[in-house]
TORSEFI-801481 format. One record per residue (C-alpha): x, y, z. Coordinates in steps of 0.1 Angstrom, whole numbers, padded with zeros to 4 digits, always signed. Layout:
XYZ...
END
This chain:
+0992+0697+1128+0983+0728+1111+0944+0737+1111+0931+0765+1086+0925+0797+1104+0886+0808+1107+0892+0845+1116+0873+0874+1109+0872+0913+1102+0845+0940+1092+0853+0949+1062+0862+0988+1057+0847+1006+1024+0853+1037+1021+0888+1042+1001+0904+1064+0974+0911+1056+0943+0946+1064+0925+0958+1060+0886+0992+1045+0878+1009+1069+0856+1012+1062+0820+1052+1061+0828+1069+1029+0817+1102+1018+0831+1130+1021+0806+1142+0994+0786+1156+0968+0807+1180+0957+0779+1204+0982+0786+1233+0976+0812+1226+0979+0850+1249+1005+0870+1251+0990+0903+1247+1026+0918+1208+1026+0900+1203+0995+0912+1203+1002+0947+1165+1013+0957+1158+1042+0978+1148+1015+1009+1139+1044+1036+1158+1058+1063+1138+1049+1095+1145+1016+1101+1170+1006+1124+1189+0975+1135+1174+0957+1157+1208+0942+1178+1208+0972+1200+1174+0987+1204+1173+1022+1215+1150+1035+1239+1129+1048+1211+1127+1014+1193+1113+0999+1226+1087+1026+1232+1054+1010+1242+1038+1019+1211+1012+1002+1203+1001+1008+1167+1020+0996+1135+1005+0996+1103+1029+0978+1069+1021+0960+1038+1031+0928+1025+1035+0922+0986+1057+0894+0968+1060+0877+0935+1066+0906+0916+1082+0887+0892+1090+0922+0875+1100+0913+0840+1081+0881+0836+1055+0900+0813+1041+0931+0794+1019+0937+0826+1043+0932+0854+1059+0965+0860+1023+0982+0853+1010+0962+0887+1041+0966+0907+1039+1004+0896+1000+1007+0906+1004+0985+0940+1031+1007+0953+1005+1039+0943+0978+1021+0963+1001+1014+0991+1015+1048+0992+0983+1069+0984+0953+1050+0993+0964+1035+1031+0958+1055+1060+0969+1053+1086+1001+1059+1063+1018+1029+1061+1050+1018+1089+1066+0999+1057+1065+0978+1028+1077+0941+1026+1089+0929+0990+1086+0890+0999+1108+0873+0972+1105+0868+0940+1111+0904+0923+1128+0888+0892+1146+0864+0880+1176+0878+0896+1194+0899+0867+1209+0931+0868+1182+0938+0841+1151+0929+0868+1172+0954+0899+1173+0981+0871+1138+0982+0862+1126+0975+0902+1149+1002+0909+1136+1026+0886+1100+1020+0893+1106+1028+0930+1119+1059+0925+1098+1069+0902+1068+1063+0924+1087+1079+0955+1091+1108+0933+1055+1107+0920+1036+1104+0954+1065+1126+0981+1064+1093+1003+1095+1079+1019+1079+1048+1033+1109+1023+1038+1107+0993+1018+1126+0960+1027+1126+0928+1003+1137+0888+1010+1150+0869+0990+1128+0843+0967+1139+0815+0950+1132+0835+0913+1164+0852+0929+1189+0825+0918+1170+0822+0883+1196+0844+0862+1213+0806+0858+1185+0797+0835+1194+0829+0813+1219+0829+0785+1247+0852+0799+1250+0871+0764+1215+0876+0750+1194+0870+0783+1173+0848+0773+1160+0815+0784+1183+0789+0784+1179+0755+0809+1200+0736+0785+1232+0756+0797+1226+0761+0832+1235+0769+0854+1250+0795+0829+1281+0811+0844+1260+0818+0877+1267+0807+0914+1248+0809+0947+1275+0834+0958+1271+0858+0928+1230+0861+0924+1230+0867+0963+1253+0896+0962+1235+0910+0934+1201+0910+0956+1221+0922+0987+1233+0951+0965+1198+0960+0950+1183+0958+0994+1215+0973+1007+1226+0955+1039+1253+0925+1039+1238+0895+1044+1198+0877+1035+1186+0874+1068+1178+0907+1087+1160+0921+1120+1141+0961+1132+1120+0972+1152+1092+0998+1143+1075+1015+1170+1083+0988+1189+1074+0955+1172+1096+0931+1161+1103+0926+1124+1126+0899+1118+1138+0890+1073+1146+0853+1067+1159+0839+1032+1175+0813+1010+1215+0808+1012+1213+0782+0984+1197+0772+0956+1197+0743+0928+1230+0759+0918+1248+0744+0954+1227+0711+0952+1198+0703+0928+1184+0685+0953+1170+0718+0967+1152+0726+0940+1131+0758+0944+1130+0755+0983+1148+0776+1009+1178+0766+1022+1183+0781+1057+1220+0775+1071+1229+0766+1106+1240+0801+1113+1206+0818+1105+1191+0794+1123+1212+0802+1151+1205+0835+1148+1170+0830+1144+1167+0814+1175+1185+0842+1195+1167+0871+1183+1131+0855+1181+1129+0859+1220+1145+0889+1222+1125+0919+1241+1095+0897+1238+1066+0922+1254+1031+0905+1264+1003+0907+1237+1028+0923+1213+1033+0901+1182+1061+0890+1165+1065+0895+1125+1084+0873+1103+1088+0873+1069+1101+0846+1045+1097+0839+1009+1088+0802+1008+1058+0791+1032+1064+0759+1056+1039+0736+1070+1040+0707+1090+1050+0669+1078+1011+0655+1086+0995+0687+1061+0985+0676+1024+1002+0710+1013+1034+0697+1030+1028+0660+1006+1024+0681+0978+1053+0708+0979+1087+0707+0992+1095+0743+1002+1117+0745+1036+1146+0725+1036+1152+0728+1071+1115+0730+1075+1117+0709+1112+1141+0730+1127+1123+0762+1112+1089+0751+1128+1101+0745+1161+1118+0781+1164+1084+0796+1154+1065+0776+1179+1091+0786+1207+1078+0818+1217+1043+0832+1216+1025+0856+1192+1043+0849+1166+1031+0858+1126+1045+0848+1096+1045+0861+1062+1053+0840+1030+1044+0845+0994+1057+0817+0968+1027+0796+0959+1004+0829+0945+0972+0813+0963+0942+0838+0959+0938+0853+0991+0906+0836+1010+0919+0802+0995+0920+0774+1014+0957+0770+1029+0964+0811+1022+0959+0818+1063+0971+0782+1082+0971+0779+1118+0996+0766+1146+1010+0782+1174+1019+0807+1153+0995+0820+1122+1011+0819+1083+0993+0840+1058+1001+0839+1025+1003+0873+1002+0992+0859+0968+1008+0877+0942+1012+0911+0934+1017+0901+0894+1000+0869+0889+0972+0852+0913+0963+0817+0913+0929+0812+0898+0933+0848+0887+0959+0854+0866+0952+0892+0856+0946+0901+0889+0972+0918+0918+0970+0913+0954+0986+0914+0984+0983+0920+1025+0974+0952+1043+0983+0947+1086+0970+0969+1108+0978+0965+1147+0964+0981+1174+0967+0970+1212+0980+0932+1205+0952+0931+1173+0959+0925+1145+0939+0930+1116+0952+0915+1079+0935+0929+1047+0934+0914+1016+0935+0940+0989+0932+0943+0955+0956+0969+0937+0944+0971+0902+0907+0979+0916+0917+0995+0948+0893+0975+0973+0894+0952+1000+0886+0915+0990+0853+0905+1018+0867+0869+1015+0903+0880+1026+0898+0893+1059+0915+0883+1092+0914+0898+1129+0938+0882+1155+0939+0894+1192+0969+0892+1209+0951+0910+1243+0939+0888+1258
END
């Protein structure tokens, strides 16, 4: 049974303060080219099937960000705060940041919501000189271009799914992170990063609904790669868009978010040390159920364009580790602070 996490972290002050540019991204009525849809994702991450000597050095320090629920063309405000977070990120953080995680739900999964994505990330890149690689999974808002009308783009449940397939809107976010398949794995300085996500959606069987469907092959290779080069007091990171809890939680009762949530759990509890990542439900960070504990830790990362209980507000996760600690941050973008109620310490050292 999952028990809420009472953890804590002194909170750090002192920060500096950055303005999002005045630059809007162009209209997102126009066309996509599949070339500008790609993002510039970084070029220090490597796979994690081979590590090299380097990418199992005995660092001991990684510092990365975790952000979802972009939702990037869902309102007048949403590109403003993806804009500003990825300043924050970029600018404010030091240590520099290790990487950024994009957990699902950037769109609705059209070429228009890539495009405009796409253009904000480069623009920012361009803006601040960083390089910091960025790697998204995929949400369930994903597979959501079959509620839109194929000719005019807008809304349209009546028709769905719309000309759209599972096949089609998950090529069209493999395109926009640039790798061949949802599920990924690297290592940075060491640690472990390992990408699940959705291979189906309502599209394949409405009995899925907005959960994530996680095939016997990712599973598979889930399994394998979650004990690979496990190192003593050295966490592992995984990231998926929809959380999981276990069958006896009321959170569980009340949303149906894992299909495969059994076999997911007992992966996750195979090794130790392990830390996962989801996004989905926008809880405010420091809300109950937004950190759960198991033998592994889940902590939710709000919403970078609309918070529960806070709807004009952006937040997400800032993770610091440091000699098997690991400290999570709750931050708020649009103010550039820390959030007291949203801050976690975990020690892996011991």
């Amino acid at each position: 049974m999952f028990l809420l996490a009472v953890l804590s972290l002194s909170l750090k002050t002192e920060f500096n303060s950055v303005t999002a540019p005045e630059e809007r991204p162009q209209s997102a009525n126009r066309s996509a080219d599949p070339k500008e849809a790609i993002p510039l994702l970084g070029l220090s991450l490597s796979s994690a099937s081979e590590p090299t000597d380097e990418l199992k050095s005995s660092q001991n320090n990684v510092s990365f960000a975790v952000i979802s629920d972009i939702h990037i063309l869902s309102s007048e405000t949403a590109p403003m705060k993806f804009r500003t977070a990825l300043e924050d990120l970029f600018v404010n953080q030091q240590p520099p940041l290790n990487l950024v995680v994009l957990n699902g739900d950037l769109g609705d999964g059209t070429p228009e919501d890539y495009l405009t994505l796409s253009q904000i990330l480069r623009s920012v890149r361009t803006n601040t000189g960083k390089t910091t690689p960025i790697v998204p999974t995929i949400g369930n808002h994903e597979f959501y271009k079959a509620y839109h009308d194929p000719n005019s783009n807008a809304w349209n449940s009546d028709t769905f799914p719309n000309q759209d397939t599972d096949p089609l809107a998950i090529q069209r976010f493999l395109d926009f992170a640039g790798r061949s398949q949802v599920y990924t794995d690297h290592y940075i300085n060491g640690f472990h990063f390992i990408f699940l996500g959705s291979e189906k959606s309502r599209m394949s069987d409405l009995t899925i609904g907005d959960a994530a469907y996680l095939s016997e092959t990712q599973l598979t290779w889930l399994k394998s790669k979650i004990s690979e080069n496990l190192t003593p007091g050295k966490p592992v990171f995984v990231f998926l868009h929809q959380p999981i809890f276990s069958a006896n939680s009321k959170a569980q009762r009340k949303y149906n978010l894992v299909v495969q949530q059994k076999e997911l759990a007992e992966i996750l509890q195979s090794v130790p040390n392990v830390v996962l990542f989801v996004g989905h439900l926008h809880i405010k960070l420091g809300s109950p159920d937004s950190v759960v504990k198991d033998t592994f830790t889940m902590f939710n990362d709000a919403s970078a364009s609309r918070v529960r209980q806070a709807p004009e507000a952006s937040q997400g996760l800032v993770v610091d580790v440091n000699d098997g600690v690991v400290n999570v941050k709750g931050r708020d973008f649009l103010k550039h602070e820390w959030l007291p109620e949203a801050q976690y310490q975990l020690d892996f050292s011991k």
